[in-house]
N, C-alpha and C positions, 0 to 999 in steps of 0.2 A: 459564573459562566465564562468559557474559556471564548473570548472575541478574534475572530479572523477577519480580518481585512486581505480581500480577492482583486490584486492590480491587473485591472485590464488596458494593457498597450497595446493600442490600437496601431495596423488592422490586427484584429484577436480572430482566436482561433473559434466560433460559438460552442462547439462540445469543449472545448477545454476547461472554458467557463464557466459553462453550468455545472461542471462537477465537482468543484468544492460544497458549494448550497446542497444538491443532493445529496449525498453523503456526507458530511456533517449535521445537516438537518436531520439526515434518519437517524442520528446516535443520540441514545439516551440514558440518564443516571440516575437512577433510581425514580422512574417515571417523569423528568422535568428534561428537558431538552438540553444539551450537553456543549452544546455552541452557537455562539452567536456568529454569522455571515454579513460581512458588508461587501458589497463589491465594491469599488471607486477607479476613476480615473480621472488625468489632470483636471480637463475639461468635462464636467457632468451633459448628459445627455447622449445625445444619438452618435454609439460608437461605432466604424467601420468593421465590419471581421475581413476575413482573409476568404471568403464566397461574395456571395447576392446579398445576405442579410445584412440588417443592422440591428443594434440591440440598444437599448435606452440604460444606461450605467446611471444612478441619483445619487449617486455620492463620489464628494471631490476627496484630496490628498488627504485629506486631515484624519480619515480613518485610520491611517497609519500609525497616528500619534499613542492612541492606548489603544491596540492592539498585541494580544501574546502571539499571537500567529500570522504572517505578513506573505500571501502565495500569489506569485507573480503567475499566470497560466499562458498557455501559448502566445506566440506573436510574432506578424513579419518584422518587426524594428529588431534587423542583425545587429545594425552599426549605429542609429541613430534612435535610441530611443532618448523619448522628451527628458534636458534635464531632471526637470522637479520629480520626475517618475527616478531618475537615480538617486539624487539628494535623501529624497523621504526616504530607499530602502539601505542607504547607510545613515540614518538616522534610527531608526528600528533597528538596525542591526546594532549600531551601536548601542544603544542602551538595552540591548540585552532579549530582542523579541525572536522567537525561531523564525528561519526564512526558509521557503519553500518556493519550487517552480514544478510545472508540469508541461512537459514539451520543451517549444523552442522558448520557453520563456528562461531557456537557462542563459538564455545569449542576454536580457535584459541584467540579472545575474551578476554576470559575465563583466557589461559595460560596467556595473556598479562597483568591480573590484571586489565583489564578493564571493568568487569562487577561485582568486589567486592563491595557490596553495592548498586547493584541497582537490576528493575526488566528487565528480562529477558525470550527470547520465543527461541524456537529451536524445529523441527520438532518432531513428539511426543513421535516417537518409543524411542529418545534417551533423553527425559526429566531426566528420574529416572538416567543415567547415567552422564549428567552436575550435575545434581544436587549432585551426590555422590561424582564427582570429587572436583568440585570447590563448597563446604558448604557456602561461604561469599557469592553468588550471588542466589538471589529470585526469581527462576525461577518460571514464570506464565503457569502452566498446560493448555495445549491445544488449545491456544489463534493464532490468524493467524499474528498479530505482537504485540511489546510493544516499545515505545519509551519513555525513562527515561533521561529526559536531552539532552546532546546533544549523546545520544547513543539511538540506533536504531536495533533492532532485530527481528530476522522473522522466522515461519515457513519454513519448504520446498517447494520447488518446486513455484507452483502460489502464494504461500504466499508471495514469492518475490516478484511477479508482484505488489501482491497489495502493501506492503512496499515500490518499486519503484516509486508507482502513488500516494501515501501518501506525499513520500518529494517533488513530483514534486509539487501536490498541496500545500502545503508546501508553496514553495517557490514561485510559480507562478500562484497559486490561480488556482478556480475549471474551469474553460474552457481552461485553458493549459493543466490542468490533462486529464480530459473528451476528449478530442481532441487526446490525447496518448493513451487512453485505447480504442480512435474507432478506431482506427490506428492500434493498435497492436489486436486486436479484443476481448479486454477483460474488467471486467465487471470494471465499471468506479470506485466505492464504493464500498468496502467490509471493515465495522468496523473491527479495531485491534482485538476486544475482543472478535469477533465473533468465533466460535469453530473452529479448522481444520478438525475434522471428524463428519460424519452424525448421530448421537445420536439417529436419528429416522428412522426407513425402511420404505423401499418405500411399499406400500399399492398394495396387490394383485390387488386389484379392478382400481388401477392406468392405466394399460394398458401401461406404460412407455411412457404417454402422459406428453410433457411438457407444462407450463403454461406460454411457452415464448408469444405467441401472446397479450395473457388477457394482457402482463404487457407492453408490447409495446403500448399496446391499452390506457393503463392508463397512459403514459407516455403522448401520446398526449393531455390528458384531465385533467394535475394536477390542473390545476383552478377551475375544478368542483366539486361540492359535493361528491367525490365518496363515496363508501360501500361497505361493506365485500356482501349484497345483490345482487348489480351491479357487482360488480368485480367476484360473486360467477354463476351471470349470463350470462356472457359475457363468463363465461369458460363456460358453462352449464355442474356445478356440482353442490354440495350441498355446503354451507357453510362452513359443517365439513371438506369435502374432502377439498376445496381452500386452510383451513389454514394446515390442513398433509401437502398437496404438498407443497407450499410455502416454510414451515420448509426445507422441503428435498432436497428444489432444488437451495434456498438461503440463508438459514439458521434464516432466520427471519421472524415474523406472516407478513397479508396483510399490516393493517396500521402502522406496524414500518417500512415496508419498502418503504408504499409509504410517511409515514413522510420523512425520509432519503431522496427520492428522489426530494421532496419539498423543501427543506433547500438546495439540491446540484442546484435544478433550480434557488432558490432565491441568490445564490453566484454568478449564469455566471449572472443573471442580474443586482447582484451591479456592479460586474466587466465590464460589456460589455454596459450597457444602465447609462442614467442620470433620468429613471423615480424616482419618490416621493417616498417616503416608504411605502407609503397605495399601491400604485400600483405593486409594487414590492409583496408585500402582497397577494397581490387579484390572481395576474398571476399565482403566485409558488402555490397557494394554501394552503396559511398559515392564510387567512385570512386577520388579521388588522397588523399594526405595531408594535402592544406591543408583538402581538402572533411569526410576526417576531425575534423583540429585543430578546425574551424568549428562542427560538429554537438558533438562533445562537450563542447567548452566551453559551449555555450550549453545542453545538456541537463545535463550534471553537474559543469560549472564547474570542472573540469581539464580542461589539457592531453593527449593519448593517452602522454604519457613517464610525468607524471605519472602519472597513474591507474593506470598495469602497475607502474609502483614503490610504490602503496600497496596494490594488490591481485592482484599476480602471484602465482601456485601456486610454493611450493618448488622443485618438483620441472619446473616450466616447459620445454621445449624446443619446438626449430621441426620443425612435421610439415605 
C-alpha cells in the first residue's frame, strides 16, 4: 500500500487538509484500498487553521520517515515555518519520496529549498508573493497544478482535488482515478495547465443554464461522429453560445474536451479490456490506431502497448 504522510503547518488551511484522506481514501485496486494517509505535525494535537476551527492532528514527524508520498497542504507559515517541519521534507526528499503541496503550502516547499529550480503553481492571490520571496523557483502564473520531477504543486482549494486524482492516475492508471472522482463527486480530468480563474463572463443571455446534460449526453456517444452542430443542438443554442459556455463552465472549447474525454475512455479500456487497437480506437472515438498511438503519447507519453502493459487489470479480457 502506497503511504502518504499529509504535513499540516499550522495555521492550516481545514479544506486543504481533508483532501488528501478523501480522495486517496476513495482509490481502490482491485477491491483493497490503494493508500494509506497519515496526517502529522511537529507537535501532535489541537492544530490552529487559518479560520475559527481547530482540528486535532495524532501524529508527530516521524511519519515522514517511510513514507512514498510526503503532501505539505495549505498554510499561513510564508516565512517562518517550524524548523523540524523543513528538516523532515528534505529528508524525504532526499531519499527519494515524491513531495507534493496544495495551495500555500508551496511557500513551506519553498522554505525547504525544494522548489529552487523548478516549476511551480500555488493559489493565485499569492503567486507575485512566492515569487518575491523564493526568486530560484519558476513559478507558473495561474495554472491548477505543475508537476516538475518528482515534485508536485497545486493550486488552492479543488485544485487539490484535481493534483490528488492526477497521482492517483499516476500511479494506478485512469479507472482507479475515475472511480475516485465519481466517489468523491468531482470532475474526473482537469488539465494542470488549465487556468484557476474564469477569464471569460458568463453571458447575460446564459440564463445560469448549465450544459451538464449536453455533456453527459456526449459521454454516452464518444464513438460517434459528434459536432460542435449536434452538441450545439442537443443543448439548443447556437454554436456561438455552446463554445462561451463550455469556456465558462470547464474551461476548455467542445472538441478539446470531448478529445480529452476520448483519450480518458481509450485508457479504462487499455486498462480494463484485451480488445485490438483498432477497436479500442473506434469505441473511445479516436478513430484508427495510429490516431490512438498519436493522442496518447502526446497526452501520457506512452505508447497504447505500452500503457495496457503497465496498467492492465489482472484479470483483463476482450468484451
Amino acid at each position: 500500500m502506497h503511504r502518504i504522510a499529509v504535513v499540516a503547518v499550522p495555521p492550516v488551511t481545514a479544506f486543504d487538509l481533508a483532501i488528501p484522506e478523501l480522495v486517496f481514501g476513495a482509490a481502490e485496486v482491485d477491491g483493497a484500498p490503494g493508500y494509506r494517509v497519515q496526517v502529522c505535525t511537529p507537535e501532535p494535537g489541537v492544530v490552529d487553521t487559518m479560520g475559527s476551527l481547530q482540528v486535532v492532528v495524532p501524529h508527530g514527524l516521524e511519519a515522514l520517515a517511510e513514507a512514498d508520498t510526503v503532501m505539505v497542504t495549505g498554510s499561513g507559515a510564508r516565512a517562518d515555518a517550524d524548523p523540524r517541519v523543513l528538516a523532515a521534507l528534505r529528508a524525504a526528499a532526499g531519499r527519494g519520496a515524491r513531495i507534493a503541496s496544495i495551495c500555500t503550502g508551496a511557500f513551506v516547499l519553498a522554505q525547504a529549498g525544494l522548489l529552487d529550480g523548478r516549476d511551480a503553481a500555488t493559489y493565485w492571490v499569492q503567486e507575485g508573493a512566492l515569487g518575491h520571496r523564493h526568486p530560484a523557483v519558476r513559478v507558473r502564473p495561474g495554472v491548477l497544478f505543475v508537476e516538475d520531477g518528482p515534485v508536485l504543486t497545486s493550486a488552492g482549494l479543488t485544485a487539490g482535488i484535481d493534483l490528488c486524482l492526477h497521482m492517483i492516475r499516476t500511479d494506478h492508471g485512469a479507472a482507479v482515478a475515475n472511480a475516485a472522482a465519481r466517489l468523491t463527486v468531482a470532475t474526473a480530468v482537469r488539465h494542470g495547465g488549465q487556468g484557476q480563474t474564469l477569464r471569460l463572463p458568463v453571458a447575460s443571455d446564459d440564463g445560469g443554464t448549465s450544459l451538464s446534460r449536453t455533456r453527459g449526453w456526449a459521454l454516452e456517444r464518444l464513438a460517434e461522429p459528434l459536432t460542435l452542430t449536434g452538441l450545439a443542438a442537443h443543448a439548443r443554442v447556437s454554436v456561438r453560445t455552446l463554445n462561451r459556455r463550455f469556456l465558462t463552465e470547464v474551461g476548455l472549447s467542445p472538441l478539446q474536451w470531448l478529445l480529452l474525454q476520448r483519450i480518458e475512455h481509450a485508457r479504462e479500456l487499455l486498462e480494463s479490456t484485451g480488445l485490438p487497437m483498432e477497436q479500442v480506437a473506434r469505441r473511445s472515438g479516436l478513430g484508427g490506431a495510429d490516431s490512438l498511438r498519436r493522442h496518447l503519447v502526446q497526452r501520457v507519453g506512452m505508447t497504447p502497448r505500452a500503457y495496457r502493459a503497465a496498467f492492465a487489470r489482472p484479470a483483463t479480457r476482450v468484451r
